[in-house]
N, CA, C and O atoms as CSV, one atom per row, in Angstrom:
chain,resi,resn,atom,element,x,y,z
A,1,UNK,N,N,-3.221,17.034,33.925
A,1,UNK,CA,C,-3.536,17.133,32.512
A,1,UNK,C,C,-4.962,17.682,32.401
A,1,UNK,O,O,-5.934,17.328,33.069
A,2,UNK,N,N,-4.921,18.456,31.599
A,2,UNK,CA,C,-6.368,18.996,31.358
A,2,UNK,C,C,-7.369,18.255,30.906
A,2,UNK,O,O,-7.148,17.430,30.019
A,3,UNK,N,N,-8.953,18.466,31.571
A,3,UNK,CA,C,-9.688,17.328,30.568
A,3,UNK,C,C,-10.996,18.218,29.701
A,3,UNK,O,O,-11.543,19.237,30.124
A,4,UNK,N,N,-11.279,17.556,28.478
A,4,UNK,CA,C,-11.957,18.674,27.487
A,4,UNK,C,C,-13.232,17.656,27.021
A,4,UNK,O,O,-12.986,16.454,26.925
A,5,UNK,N,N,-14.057,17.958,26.848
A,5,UNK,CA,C,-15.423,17.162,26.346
A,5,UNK,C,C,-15.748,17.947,24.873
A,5,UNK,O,O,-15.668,19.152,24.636
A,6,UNK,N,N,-16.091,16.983,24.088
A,6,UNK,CA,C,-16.165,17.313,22.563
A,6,UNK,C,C,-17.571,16.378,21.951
A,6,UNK,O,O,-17.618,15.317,22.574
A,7,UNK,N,N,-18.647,16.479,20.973
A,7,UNK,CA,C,-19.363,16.347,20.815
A,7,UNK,C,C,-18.938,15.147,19.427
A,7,UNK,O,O,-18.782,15.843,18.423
A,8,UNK,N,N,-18.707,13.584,19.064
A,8,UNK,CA,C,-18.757,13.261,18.305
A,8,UNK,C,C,-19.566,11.976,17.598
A,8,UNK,O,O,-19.920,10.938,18.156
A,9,UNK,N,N,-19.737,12.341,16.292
A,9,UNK,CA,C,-20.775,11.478,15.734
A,9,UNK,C,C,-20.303,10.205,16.401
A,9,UNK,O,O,-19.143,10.064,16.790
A,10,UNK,N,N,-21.371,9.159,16.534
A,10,UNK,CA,C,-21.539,7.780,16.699
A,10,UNK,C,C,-21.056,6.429,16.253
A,10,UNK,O,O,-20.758,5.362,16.791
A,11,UNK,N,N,-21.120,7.099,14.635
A,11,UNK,CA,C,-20.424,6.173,13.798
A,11,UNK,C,C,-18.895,6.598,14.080
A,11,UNK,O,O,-18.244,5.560,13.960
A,12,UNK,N,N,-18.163,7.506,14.353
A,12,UNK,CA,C,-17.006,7.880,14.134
A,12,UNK,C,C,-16.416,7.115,15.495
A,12,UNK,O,O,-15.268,6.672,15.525
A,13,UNK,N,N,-17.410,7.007,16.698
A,13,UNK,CA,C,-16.693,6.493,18.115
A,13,UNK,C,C,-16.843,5.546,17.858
A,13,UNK,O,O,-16.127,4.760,18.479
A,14,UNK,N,N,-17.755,4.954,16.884
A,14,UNK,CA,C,-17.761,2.960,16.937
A,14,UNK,C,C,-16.745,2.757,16.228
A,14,UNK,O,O,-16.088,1.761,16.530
A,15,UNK,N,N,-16.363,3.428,15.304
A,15,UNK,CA,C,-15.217,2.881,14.237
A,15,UNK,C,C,-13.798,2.998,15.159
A,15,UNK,O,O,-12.841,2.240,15.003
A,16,UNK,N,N,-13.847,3.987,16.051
A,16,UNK,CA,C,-12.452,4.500,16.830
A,16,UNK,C,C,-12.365,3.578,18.336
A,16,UNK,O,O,-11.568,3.614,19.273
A,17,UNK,N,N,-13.539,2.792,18.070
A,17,UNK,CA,C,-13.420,1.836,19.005
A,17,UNK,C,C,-13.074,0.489,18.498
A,17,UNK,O,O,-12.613,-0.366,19.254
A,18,UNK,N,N,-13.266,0.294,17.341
A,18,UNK,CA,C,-12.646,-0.436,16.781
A,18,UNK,C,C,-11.200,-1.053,16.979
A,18,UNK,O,O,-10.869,-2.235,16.874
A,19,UNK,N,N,-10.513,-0.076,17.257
A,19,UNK,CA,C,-9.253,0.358,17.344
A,19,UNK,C,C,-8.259,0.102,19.308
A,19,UNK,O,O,-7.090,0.058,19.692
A,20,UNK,N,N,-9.503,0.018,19.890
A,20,UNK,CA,C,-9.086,0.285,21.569
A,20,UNK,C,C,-9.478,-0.938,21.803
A,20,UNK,O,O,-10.300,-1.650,21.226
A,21,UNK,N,N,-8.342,-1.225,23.334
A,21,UNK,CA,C,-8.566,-2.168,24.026
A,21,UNK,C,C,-7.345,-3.456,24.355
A,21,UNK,O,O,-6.227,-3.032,24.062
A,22,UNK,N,N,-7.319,-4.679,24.805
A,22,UNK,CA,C,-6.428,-5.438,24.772
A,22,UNK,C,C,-6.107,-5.980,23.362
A,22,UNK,O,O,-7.109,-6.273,22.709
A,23,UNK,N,N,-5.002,-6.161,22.802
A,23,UNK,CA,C,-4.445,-6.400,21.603
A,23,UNK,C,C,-4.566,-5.449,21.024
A,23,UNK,O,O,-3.653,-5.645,20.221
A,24,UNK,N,N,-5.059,-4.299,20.684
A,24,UNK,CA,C,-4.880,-3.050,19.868
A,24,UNK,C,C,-4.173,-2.180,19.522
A,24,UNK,O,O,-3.010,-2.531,19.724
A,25,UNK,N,N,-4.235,-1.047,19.031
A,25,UNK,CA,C,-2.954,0.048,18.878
A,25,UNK,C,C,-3.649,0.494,20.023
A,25,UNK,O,O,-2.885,0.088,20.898
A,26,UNK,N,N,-4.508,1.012,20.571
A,26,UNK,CA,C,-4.988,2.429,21.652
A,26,UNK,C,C,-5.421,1.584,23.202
A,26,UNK,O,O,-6.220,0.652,23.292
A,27,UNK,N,N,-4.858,2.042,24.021
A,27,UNK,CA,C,-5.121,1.322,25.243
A,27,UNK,C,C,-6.802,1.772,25.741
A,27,UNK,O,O,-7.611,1.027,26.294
A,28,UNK,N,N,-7.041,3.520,25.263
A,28,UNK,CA,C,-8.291,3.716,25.456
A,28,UNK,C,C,-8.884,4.980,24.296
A,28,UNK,O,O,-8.104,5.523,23.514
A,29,UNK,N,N,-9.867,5.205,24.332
A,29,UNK,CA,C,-10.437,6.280,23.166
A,29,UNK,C,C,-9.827,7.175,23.568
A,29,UNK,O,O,-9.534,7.756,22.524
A,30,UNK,N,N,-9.177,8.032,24.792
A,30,UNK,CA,C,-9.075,9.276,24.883
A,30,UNK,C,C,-7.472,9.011,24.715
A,30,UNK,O,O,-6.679,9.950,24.655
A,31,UNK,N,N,-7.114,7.783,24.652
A,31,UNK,CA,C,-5.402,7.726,24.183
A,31,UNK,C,C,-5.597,7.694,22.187
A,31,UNK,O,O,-4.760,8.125,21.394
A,32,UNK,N,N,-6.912,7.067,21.846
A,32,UNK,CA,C,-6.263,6.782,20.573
A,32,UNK,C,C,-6.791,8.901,20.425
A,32,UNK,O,O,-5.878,9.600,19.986
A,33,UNK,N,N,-7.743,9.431,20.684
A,33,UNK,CA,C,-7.440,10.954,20.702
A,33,UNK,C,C,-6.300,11.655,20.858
A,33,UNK,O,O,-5.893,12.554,20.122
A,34,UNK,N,N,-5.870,11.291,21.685
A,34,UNK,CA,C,-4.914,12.004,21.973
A,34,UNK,C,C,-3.675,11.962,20.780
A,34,UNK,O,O,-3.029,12.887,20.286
A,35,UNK,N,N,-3.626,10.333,20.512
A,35,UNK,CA,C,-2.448,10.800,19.111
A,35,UNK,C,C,-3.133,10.746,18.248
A,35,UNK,O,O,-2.388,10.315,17.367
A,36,UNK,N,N,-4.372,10.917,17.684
A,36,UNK,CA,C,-4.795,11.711,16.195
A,36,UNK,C,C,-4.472,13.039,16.645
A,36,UNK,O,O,-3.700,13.564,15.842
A,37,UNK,N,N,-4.719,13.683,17.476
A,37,UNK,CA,C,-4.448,14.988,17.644
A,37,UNK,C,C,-2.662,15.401,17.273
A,37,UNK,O,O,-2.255,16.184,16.414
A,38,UNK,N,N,-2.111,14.835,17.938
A,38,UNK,CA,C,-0.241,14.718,17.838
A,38,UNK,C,C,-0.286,14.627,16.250
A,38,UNK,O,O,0.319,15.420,15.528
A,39,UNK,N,N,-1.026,13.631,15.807
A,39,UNK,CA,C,-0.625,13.278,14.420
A,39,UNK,C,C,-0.957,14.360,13.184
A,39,UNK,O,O,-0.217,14.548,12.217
A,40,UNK,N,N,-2.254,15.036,13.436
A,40,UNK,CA,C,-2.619,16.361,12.831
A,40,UNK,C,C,-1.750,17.485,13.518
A,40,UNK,O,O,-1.336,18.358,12.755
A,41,UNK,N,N,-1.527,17.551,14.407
A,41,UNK,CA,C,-0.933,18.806,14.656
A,41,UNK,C,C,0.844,18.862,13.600
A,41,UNK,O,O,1.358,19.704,12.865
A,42,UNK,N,N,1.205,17.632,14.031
A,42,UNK,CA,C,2.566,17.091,12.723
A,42,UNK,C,C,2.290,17.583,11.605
A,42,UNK,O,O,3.139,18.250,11.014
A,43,UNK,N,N,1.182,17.388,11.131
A,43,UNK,CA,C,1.089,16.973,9.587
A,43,UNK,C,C,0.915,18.986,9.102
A,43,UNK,O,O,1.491,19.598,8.203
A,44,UNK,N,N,-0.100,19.493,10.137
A,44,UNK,CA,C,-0.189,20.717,9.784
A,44,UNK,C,C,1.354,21.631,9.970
A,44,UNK,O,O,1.523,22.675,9.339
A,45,UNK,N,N,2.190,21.192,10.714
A,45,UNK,CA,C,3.263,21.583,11.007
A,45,UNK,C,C,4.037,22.052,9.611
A,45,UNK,O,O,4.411,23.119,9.124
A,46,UNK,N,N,4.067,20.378,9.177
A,46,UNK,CA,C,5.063,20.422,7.963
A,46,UNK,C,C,4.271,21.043,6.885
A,46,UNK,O,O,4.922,21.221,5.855
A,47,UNK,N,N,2.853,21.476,6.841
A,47,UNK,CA,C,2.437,21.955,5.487
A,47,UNK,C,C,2.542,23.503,5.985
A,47,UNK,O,O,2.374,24.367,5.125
A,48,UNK,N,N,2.795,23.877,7.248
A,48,UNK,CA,C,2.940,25.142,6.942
A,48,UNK,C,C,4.436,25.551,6.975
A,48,UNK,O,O,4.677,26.744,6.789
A,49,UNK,N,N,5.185,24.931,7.131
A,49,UNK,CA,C,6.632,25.121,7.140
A,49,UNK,C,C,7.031,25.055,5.273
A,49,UNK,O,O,7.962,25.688,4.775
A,50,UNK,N,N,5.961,24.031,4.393
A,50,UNK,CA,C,6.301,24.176,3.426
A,50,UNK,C,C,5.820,25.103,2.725
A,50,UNK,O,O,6.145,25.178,1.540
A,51,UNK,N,N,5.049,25.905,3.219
A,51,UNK,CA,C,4.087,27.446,2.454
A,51,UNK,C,C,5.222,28.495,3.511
A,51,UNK,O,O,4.730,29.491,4.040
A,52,UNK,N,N,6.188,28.283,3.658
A,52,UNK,CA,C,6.920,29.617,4.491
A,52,UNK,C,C,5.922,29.948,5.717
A,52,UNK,O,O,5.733,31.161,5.794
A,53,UNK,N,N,5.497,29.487,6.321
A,53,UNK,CA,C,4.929,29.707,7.816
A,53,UNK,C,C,5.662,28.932,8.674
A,53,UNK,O,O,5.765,27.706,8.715
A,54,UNK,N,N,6.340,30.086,9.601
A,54,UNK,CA,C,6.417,29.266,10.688
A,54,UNK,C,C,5.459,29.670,12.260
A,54,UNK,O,O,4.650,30.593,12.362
A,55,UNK,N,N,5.798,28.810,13.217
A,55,UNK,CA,C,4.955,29.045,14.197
A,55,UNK,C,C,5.082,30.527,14.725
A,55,UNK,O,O,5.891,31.229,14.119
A,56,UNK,N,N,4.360,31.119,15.816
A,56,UNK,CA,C,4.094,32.090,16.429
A,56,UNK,C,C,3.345,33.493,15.371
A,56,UNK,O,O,2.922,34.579,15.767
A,57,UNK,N,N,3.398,32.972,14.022
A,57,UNK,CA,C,2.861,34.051,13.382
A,57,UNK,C,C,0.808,33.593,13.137
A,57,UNK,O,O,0.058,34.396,12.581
């Protein structure tokens, strides 16, 4: 799997840490990344499928 380094505010990793760890939804930050990413890539999916775009264009 590829690995990518990204620059993000402070407040945004404390809040997304919020989120990680035992009892949580995200086992680790680069898992709860990984599905915000899945989850935007969805969401942009269906708004361009509803403006007549589909992929490869």
């Amino acid at each position: 799997m590829p690995k990518i380094s990204l620059d993000m505010p402070n407040e945004l990793l404390s809040d997304l840490k919020l989120h990680v760890g035992d009892d949580k939804k995200f086992i680790s930050v680069a898992d709860a990344v990984r599905s915000a990413c899945r989850k935007l890539l969805d969401q942009l999916d269906m708004i361009d499928t509803r403006h007549g775009r589909t992929g490869g264009e």
